[in-house]
Structure formats: C-alpha cells, structure tokens
C-alpha positions in Angstrom: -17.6 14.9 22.8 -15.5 17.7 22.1 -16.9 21.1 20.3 -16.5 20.7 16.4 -14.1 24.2 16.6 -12.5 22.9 19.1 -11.6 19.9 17.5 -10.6 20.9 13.8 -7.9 23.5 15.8 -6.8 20.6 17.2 -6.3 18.6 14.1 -5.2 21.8 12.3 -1.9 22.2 15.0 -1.6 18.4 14.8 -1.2 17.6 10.8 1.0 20.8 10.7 3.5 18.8 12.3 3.1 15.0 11.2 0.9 15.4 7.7 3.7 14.5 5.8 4.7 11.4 8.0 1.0 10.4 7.5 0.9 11.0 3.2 4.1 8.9 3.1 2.9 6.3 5.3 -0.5 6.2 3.7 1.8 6.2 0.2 3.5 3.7 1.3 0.3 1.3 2.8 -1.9 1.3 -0.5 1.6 -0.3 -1.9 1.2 -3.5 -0.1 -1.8 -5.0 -1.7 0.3 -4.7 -4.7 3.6 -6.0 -3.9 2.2 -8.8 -1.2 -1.3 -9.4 -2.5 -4.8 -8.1 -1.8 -4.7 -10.8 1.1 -1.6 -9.6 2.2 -3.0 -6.1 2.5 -6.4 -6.5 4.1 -4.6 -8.6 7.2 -2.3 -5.6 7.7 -5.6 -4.1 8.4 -7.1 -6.7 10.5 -4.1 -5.8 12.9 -5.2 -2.5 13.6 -7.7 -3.6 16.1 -4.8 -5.3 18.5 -3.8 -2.9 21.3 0.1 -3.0 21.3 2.7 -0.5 19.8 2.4 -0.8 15.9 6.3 -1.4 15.6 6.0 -4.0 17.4 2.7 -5.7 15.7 3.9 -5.0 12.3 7.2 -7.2 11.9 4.9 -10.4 13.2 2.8 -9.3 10.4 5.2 -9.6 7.8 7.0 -12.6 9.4 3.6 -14.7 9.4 2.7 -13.8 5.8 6.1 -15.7 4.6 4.5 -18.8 6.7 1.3 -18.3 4.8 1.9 -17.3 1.1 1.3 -13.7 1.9 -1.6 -14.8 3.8 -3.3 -17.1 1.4 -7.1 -17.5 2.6 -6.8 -21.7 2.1 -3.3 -21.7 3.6 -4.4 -19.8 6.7 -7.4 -21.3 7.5 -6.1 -24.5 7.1 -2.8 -23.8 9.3 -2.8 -25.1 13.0 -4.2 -21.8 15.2 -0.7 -23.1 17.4 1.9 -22.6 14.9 -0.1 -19.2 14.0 0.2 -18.3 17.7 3.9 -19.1 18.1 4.9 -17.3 15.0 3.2 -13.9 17.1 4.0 -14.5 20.0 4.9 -12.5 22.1 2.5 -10.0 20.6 -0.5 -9.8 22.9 -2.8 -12.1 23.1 -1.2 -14.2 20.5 -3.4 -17.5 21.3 -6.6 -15.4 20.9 -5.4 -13.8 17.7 -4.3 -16.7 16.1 -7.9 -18.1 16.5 -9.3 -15.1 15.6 -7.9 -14.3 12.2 -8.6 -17.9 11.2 -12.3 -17.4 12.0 -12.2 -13.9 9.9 -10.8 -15.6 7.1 -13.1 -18.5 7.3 -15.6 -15.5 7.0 -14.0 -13.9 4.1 -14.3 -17.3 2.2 -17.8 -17.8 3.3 -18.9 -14.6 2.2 -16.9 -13.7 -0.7 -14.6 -16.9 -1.1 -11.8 -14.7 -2.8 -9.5 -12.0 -1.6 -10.3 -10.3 -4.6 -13.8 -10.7 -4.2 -13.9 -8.8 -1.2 -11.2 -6.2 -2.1 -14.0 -5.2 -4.1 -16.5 -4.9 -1.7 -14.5 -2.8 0.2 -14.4 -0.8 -3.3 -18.0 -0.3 -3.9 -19.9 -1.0 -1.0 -20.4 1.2 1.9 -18.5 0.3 5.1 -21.8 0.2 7.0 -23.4 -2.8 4.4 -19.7 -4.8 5.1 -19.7 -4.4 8.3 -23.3 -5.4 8.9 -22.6 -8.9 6.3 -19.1 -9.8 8.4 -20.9 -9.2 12.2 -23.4 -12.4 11.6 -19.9 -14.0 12.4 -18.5 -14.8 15.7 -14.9 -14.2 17.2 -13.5 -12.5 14.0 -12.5 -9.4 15.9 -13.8 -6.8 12.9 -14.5 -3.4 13.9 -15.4 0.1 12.2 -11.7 0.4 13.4 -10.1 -1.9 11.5 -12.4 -2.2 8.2 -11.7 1.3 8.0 -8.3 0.8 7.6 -9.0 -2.3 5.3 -11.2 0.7 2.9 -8.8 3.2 3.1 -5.4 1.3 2.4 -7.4 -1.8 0.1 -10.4 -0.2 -1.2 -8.5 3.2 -1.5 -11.2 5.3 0.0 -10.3 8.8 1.3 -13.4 9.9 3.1 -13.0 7.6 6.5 -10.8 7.7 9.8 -9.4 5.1 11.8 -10.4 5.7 15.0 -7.9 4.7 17.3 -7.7 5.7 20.9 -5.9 8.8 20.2 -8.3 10.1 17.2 -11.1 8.8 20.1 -9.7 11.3 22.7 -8.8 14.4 20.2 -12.9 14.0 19.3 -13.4 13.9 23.3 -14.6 10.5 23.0 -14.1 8.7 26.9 -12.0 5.4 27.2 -15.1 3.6 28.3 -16.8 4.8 25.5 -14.3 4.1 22.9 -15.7 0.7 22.2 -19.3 1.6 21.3 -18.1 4.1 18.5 -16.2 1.3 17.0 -19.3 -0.9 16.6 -22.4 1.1 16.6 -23.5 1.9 13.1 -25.0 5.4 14.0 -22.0 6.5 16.7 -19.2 5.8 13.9 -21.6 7.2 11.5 -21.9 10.8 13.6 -18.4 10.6 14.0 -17.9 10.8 10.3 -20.2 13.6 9.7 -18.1 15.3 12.1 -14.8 14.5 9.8 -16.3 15.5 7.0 -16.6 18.7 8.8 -13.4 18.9 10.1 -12.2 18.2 7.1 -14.2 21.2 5.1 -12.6 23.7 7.7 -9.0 22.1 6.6 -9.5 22.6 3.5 -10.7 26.3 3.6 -7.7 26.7 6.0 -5.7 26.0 2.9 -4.8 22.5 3.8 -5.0 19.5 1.2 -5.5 17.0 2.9 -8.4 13.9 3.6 -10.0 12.0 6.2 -7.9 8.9 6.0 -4.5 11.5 6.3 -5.3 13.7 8.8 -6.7 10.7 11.1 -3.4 9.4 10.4 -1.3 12.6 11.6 -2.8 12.5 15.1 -1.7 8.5 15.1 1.8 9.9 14.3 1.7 12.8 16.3 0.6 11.0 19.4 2.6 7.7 19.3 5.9 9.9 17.9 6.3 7.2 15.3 8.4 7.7 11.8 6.8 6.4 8.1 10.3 5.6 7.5 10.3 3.1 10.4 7.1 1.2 9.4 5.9 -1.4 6.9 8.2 -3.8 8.5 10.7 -0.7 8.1 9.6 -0.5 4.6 8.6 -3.8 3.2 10.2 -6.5 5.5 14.2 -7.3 5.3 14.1 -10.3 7.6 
C-alpha cells in the first residue's frame, strides 16, 4: 500500500483531468433507476464485477433488460439461464453470468422480495450489514466492488469507491491482492478510511468533489473512456 501523500497527489493530478467526465457520468448513472427502474439500476451495478471493457458490457446490459422488463426480479429468475447466456454472449463468461445473476436475484427476492425493498437497504443500511445478509448466498458474484456501485448510483451515497483494478493499483494494492480487499470487511473498510482521507486533502486543495467521483476519475483516466460514450451511449438506441 501506497503512502496516503503519495496517493491523494495522485488522485489530485488524475481528477484534474477526468473529474468532469466522472460528475457527468455519475449524473447520468443515478438517472437509470429512474427511467429503467430500481431493478434496472441495481443490475447495471451487478456488472461492475465482470472483467471486460465497460463499452462492451454495457450494451448487453441494456439489450437483456428489454428481454426482461427492465430486469423484473420474477421475469429474470424465471427465464432459462440459456437464453440469458445467448443474449450476452459474447461477453465473458456469459454461461457463468447468466447463472449467476439468476442466483443474485433469487437472493434479492429471498431477502427483501422487492426491488424497492432493497433499494432501500442500500439507502439506510451500511454496506458492511448488506454485504454480510447477501454472502450466506452462493454463486451470486456480490462484492464490496460492485455493491458499492449499487450504493452509490441506487442508494445515492457519496462517501464510497468502487475499487476497480485501477483505483486498486493507484492505492498500491497488488493484483494478487486485489481480491481480498473486495471481500474482507476490515481491508475494504481501511481502504475507506484512507478515502475519506484522500478526500479531506481534496477538498482543502480547493477541490469539490466525493468519494464515489474521484474513484470514478481514475476509472476514466485509466481506461480513456468518454461519459458521452456510456449508458449504452446514453440510454440505449438499439
């Protein structure tokens, strides 16, 4: 792990340059829940945790919520893990996926049967307690990863990161290593004490900014992307 210093420099250089790509993405994110539906919104998250380019994840996203009524939880649990699969492919792992979001939605419905239930959860409760309730269930590919983006972009909560692989290596976190902070309670949680750090000496550097945005400007910054050419190039034309 990096020096704290070390690290908010970094992050100070990096949202200098892609901040405002990450505010009008993030602008743009929060939308979805309200033009798609809560459902809608919360898989967008789930899909954080797949490793493959973003712009090429997110038009599958979009595609399979037409096949599902914007991802209704009876529709998708009840729809044949194959057809799921074929509407990804050729996203990675597309078989494993397609089995995978039906178990996490089996384990929304078991645990809060609604959508709207569990948007707010992610509201109120802390991401440590949702975390902890969705892990008693197996193969449903949840993380601090993606239920951090899920809190952020659903549940509207500023003070988290989504720690990707490139937010993992601006903290000085190994590859190897990567995994563990994802999934251990007390790793992610040292990680966001750091944040909330970096995020003081931001601020006092005369920068506005929040957890959720500036973990989002290294995402940018790194993978070179343009807001304007996500959200299914803003909300799906196909």
């Amino acid at each position: 792990m990096k020096e704290i210093d070390q690290i908010a420099d970094e992050v100070f250089s990096i949202y200098l340059k892609t901040g405002k790509e990450a505010k009008k993405y993030l602008q743009n994110a929060r939308k979805l829940k309200d033009i798609f539906g809560t459902g809608f919104g919360i898989v967008y998250c789930w899909f954080f945790s797949v490793p493959q380019k973003w712009i090429q994840i997110e038009p599958k996203i979009f595609e399979l919520g037409r096949y599902t009524n914007n991802f209704d939880l009876e529709t998708v649990i009840h729809m044949p893990t194959e057809k799921v699969a074929k509407i990804l492919s050729p996203m990675i792992f597309h078989n494993e996926i397609s089995v995978q979001l039906r178990n996490f939605c089996k384990s929304i419905y078991s645990e809060f049967y609604t959508w709207e239930s569990f948007r707010e959860k992610l509201r109120l409760q802390s991401i440590f307690d949702i975390f902890k309730q969705l892990r008693k269930h197996k193969g449903i590919r949840i993380s601090f990863k993606n239920l951090a983006a899920m809190k952020i972009l659903v549940g509207m909560d500023d003070n988290l990161i989504i720690l990707d692989r490139h937010v993992a290596k601006i903290f000085g976190i190994k590859e190897s290593e990567q995994s563990k902070y994802r999934t251990n309670c007390y790793l992610f949680l040292r990680i966001l004490q750091i944040s909330e750090e970096i995020t003081r000496r931001l601020r006092k550097k005369g920068l506005n900014t929040s957890m959720a945005e500036w973990s989002l400007s290294i995402w940018f910054n790194s993978a070179g992307a343009s807001a304007s050419n996500l959200l299914a190039n803003t909300f799906y034309s196909a």
